[in-house]
N, C-alpha and C positions, 0 to 999 in steps of 0.2 A: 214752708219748710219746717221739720220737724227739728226741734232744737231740744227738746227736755224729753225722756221718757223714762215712764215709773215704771218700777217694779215691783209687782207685791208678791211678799215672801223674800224674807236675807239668808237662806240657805246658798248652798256652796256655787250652786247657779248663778245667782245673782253677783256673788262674788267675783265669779269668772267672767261677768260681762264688763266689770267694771275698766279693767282695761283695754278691752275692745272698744267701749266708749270713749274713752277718753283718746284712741286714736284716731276714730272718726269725727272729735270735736263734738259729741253730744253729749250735754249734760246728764246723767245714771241717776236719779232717788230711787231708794228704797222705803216702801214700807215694809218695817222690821217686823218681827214678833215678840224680840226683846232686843235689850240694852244690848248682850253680847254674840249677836248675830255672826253668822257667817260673814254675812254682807257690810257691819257694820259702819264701815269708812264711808259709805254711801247711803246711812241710813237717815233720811232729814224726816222721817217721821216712826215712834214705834206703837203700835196699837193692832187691835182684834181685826182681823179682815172681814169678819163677821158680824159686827157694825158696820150697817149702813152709813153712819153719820161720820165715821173715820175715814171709810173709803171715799168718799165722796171731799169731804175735805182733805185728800192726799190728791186726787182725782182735779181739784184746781189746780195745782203746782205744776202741773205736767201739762203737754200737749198731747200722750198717749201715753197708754199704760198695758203691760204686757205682764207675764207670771212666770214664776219660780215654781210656782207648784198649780194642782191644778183644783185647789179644794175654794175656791171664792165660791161662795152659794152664790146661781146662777140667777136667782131672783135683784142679788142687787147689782151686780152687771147689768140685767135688761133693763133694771129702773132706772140705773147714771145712762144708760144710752141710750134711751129716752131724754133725759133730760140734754143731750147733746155732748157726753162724753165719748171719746175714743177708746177700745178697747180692742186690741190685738194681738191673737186671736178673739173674733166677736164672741157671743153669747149665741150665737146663732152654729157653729162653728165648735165651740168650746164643749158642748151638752153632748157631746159624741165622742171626747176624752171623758168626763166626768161620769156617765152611767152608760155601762157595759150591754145593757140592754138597747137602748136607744141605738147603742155605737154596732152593735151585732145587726139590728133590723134596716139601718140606714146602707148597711155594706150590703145586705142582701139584695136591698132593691136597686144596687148597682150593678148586681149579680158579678160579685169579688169573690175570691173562693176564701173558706173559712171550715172550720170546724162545725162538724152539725151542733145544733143548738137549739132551746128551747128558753121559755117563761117558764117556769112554776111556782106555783103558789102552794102545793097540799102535796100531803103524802103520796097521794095517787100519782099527782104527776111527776116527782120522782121516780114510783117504781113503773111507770110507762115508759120515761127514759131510760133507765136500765136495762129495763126485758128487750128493750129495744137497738142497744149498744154493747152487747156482752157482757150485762152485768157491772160495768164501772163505768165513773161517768166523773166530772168534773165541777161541783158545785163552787160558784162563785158569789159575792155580794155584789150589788150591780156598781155601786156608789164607795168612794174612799179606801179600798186596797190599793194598797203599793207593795212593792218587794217581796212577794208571799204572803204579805197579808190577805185577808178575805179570800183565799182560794181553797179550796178542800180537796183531797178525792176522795168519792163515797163508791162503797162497795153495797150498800143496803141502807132502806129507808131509816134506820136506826141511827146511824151517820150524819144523816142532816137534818133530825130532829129540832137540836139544841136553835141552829138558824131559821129552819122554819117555826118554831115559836115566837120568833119576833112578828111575825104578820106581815112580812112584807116581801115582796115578789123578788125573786133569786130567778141566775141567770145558770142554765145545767148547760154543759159540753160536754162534746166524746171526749175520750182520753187519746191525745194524738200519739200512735206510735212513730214519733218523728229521729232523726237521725243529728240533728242538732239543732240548737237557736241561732237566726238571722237577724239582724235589725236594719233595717234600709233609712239611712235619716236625709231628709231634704229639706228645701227651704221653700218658699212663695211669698212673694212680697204682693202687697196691697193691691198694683194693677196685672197681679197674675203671672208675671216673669217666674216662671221656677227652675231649680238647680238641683242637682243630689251629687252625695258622696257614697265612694265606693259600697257594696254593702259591705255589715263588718259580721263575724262569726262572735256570739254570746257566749262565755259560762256561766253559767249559772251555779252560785251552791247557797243553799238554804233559802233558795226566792229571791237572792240580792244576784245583781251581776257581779261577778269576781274578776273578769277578763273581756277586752274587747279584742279582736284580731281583726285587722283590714289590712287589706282586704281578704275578705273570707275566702278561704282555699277552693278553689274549682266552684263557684258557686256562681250561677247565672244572674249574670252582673244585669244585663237586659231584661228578664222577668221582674226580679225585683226591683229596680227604679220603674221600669212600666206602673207597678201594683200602688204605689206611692205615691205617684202623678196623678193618678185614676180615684186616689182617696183625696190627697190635697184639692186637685179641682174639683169632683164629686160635692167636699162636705167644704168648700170655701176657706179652707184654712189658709192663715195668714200666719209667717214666722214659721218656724221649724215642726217637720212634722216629724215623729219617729215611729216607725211602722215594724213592731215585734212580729216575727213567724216563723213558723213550724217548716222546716225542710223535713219532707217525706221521701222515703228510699227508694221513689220511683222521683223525684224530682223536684217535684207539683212543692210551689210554698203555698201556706195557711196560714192568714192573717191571725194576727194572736189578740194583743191588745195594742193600742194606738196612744202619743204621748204629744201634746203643740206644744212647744219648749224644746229648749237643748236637751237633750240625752244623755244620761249616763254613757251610752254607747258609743257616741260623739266625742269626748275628752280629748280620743286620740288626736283630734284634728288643729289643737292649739302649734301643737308643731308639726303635725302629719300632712296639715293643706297648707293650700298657700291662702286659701280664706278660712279662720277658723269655725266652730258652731256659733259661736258665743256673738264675732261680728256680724254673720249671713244675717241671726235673727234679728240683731240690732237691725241692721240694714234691711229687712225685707218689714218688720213692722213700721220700718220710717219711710217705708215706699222707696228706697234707695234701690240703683240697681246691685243685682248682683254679684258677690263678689267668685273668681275663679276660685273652683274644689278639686283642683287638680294636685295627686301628691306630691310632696316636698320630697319622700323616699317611696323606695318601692311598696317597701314593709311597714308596720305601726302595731304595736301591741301596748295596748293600756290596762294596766292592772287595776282594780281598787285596793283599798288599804283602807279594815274595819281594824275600829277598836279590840284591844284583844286583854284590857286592862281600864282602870281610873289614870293613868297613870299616862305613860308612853304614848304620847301624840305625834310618836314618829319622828319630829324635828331631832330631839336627844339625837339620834342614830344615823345622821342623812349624812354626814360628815363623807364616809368612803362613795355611796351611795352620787354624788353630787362630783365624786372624782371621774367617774366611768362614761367616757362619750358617750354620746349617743342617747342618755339617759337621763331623764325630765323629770322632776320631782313638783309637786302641785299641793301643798298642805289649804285648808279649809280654816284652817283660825277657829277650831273647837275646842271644848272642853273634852278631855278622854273620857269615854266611853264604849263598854265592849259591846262587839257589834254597829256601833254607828259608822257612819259613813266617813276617815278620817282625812283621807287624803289619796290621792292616786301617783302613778305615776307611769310613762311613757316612755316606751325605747323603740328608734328609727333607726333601719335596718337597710342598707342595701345587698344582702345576702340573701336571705331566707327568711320566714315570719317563724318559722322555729328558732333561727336565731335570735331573733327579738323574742320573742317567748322564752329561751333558757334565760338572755341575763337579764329582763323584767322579772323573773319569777325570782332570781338568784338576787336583785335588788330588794327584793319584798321580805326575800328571808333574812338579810340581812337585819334592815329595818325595824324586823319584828324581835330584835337579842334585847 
């Protein structure tokens, strides 16, 4: 039985497992990146993930170890599970979050629908994508974007000069004309038992998510859990999958990119299910069964809350914020900064997801005086 498991990476993830852990009686370490992590209170080690010889020595303390993020170089994952470590999500598993290429060609030969796609390496094949897509087209880095990072749109080979001078293979897309973002997040535990949550509607502003809605209005609840089953079992994922796509205005979803960990898009569910993200994954990397994802309200809208200052980490202000039923406040234990990821928070509705959406959105302005 599974009694300790590590996390590496004390971002705001880790933080939220912490007491999900502690109510299913299993021991949480983190390995931190620093002293004043998100995850801190659970950090019994802090060092580079990218040492071999840190990971590995964090990697005894545990009986399995699972991520906050998904940047561990894949090389020393395969060598601690070689040597008989646990790792959940595998390495076998994980290389299909972590480069976008592998993760594009692995869905293909599932044949999952996605967005046309290519390799390039050169100019050429650039402007072969283009003449071939209407002229715009989607450049991507295969490896370590997140939130808008490493994404481009290029209109001409001029465009994505600067990237292609690094020498290294870039992933090109169509430009989907889609009608919003979907994220479908589910779980799979160790001997395959899987579970999902409603899917949820995304906003997006500047590449980061700003808003979750679940359940997403009018949206085909049964295509998307299907498409997420079909990736979870397909690429063997273990613990939480989250599955980003393109809703097109005939229907049809397009798989976007893919995430094994809790979700920014998932938040909702600490008070929106009756199991939240944070416990399923605990639970599905410890081989535990399943817990039910059925909602707590009908509605769930989860905001983020970016820095918008040094200053204002949102606590100051949560006073009225914290009076308002219905309304769930989640701070991260950051230092302010504008733009990072400060704090969220959640409002359960049995009315309408517009009514959750006006007084989340009406909580966030507040927060932000």
């Amino acid at each position: 039985m599974i009694k300790t498991i590590g996390v590496i990476g004390g971002g705001q993830l880790a933080r939220m497992m912490i007491p999900a852990a502690e109510s299913l009686g299993i021991e949480l370490k983190v390995l931190a990146e620093s002293e004043d992590s998100s995850a801190k209170s659970s950090a019994t080690m802090v060092g580079d993930y990218n040492d071999l010889a840190i990971v590995r020595a964090f990697a005894k303390t545990v009986d399995v170890i699972t991520f906050d993020h998904e940047h561990v170089p894949l090389p020393i994952i395969e060598t601690l599970e070689a040597e008989g470590f646990s790792f959940q999500p595998s390495s076998n598993a994980l290389k299909f979050a972590q480069n976008k290429l592998e993760m594009r060609k692995r869905l293909t030969e599932l044949g999952l629908p996605m967005p046309a796609w290519a390799k390039v390496n050169t100019e050429a094949d650039v402007q072969e994508f283009l003449d071939g897509h209407g002229g715009v087209a989607v450049l991507k880095t295969p490896a370590g974007g997140y939130d808008g990072k490493g994404v481009m749109v290029v209109r001409s080979v001029d465009d994505a000069k600067s990237w292609l001078s690094l020498g290294k293979p870039l992933l090109i897309e169509e430009k989907v004309n889609f009608v919003r973002e979907l994220a479908q997040l589910s779980a799979r535990n160790v001997s395959g038992e899987w579970k999902s949550w409603p899917v949820v509607q995304t906003v997006q502003r500047d590449g980061v998510c700003s808003e979750a809605l679940s359940p997403a209005p009018n949206a085909d609840q049964i295509q998307a859990a299907m498409l997420a089953k079909r990736i979870s079992e397909g690429l063997q994922v273990t613990g939480n999958l989250a599955v980003e796509m393109f809703e097109t205005e005939s229907g049809i979803l397009l798989i976007n990119e893919l995430a094994m960990r809790p979700h920014n898009s998932g938040h909702f569910s600490i008070e929106g299910s009756r199991t939240s993200q944070f416990e399923q994954h605990l639970r599905a990397v410890a081989d535990l069964a399943l817990g039910d994802t059925t909602p707590t309200k009908p509605f769930a809208v989860m905001v983020n809350l970016l820095g918008v200052d040094d200053n204002n980490t949102f606590v100051e202000h949560y006073t009225a914020t914290l009076e308002e039923a219905g309304v769930y406040f989640h701070g991260y234990g950051k230092t302010a900064r504008k733009g990072r990821k400060m704090a969220h928070i959640t409002v359960l509705s049995d009315e309408s997801i517009d009514k959750a959406r006006e007084i989340a959105l009406e909580a966030k302005r507040s927060l932000h005086a």
